[in-house]
N, C-alpha and C positions, 0 to 999 in steps of 0.2 A: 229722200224724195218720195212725195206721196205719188201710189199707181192704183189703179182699178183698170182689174183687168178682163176682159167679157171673153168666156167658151160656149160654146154647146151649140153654137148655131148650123147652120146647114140646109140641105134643100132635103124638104118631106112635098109627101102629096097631100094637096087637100083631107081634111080629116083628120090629118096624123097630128102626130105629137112632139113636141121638143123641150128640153128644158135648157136655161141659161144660167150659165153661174156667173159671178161676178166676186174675183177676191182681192182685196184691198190689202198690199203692202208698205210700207213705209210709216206706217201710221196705222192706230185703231181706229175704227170706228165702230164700234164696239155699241158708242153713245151716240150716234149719227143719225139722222132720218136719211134714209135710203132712196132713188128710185131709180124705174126703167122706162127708157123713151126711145121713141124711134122717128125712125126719117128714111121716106118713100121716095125713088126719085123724081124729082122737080115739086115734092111736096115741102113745108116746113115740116120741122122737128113737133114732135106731139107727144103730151103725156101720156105712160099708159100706165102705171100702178106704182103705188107708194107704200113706204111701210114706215112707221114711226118708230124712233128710234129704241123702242123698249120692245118692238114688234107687236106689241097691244091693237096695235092699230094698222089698218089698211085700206087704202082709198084706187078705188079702180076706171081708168076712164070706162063710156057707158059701153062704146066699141069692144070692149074685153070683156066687159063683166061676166062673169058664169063661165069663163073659157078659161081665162090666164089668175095663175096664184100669186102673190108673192110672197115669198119667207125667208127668213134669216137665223142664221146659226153665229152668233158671237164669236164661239168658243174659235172657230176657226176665219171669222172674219170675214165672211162671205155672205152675199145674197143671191137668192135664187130668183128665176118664174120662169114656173111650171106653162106650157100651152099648150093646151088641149084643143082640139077639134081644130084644127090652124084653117085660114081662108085664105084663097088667093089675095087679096085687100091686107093681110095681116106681112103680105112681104115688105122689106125692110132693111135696112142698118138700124140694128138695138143698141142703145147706150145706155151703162146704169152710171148713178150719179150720184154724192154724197152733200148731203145738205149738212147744217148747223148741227150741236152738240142738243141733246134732251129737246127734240121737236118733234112734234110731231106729224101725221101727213104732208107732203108738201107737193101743190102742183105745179103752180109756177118755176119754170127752168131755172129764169134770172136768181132765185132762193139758192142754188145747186155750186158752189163750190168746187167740186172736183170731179171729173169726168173721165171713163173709158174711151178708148180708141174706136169702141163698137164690133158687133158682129155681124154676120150677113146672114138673112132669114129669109130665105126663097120657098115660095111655099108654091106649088103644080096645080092646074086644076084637072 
């Protein structure tokens, strides 16, 4: 049974920092494009960063950009993002997501196959 599972979330104050991991068992994705999305409430779910499945590549919504990383380690089968200087606006349920074999960025959801439970990202102002 394929899982992805999201940690690292938590309540920071404005400015601060967190990072999220995301480790996939039951299955590699090794060759996967990756990403992380989230969902405000009474907002829709929205992209925030993507990583192609060789990690060559990464695509950022403009919301994040220059704030949040993302990166992946094969070897262990997990992705990360990194978020720096966090905003009140950036609280949330994170979900990371596994798209197709050898693709690469992907922002559309509907592309996304396989999905985390999500984490909770409160962030103070």
């Amino acid at each position: 049974q394929v899982q992805l599972v999201e940690s690292g979330g938590g309540l920071v104050q404005a400015g601060g920092s967190l990072r999220l991991a995301c480790a996939a068992s039951g299955r590699r994705f090794s060759n996967h494009a990756m990403g992380w999305f989230r969902q405000a409430p009474g907002k829709e779910r929205e992209f925030v960063a993507a990583i192609s499945w060789s990690g060559a590549s990464t695509y950022y919504a403009d919301s994040v950009k220059g704030r949040f990383t993302i990166s992946r380690d094969n070897a262990k089968n997990t992705v990360y993002l990194q978020m720096n200087a966090l905003k009140p606006e950036d609280t949330a349920v994170y979900y990371c997501a596994a798209s197709g074999p050898f693709r690469g960025t992907v922002v559309d959801d509907r592309e996304y196959n396989y999905w985390g439970q999500g984490t909770q990202v409160t962030v103070s102002s």
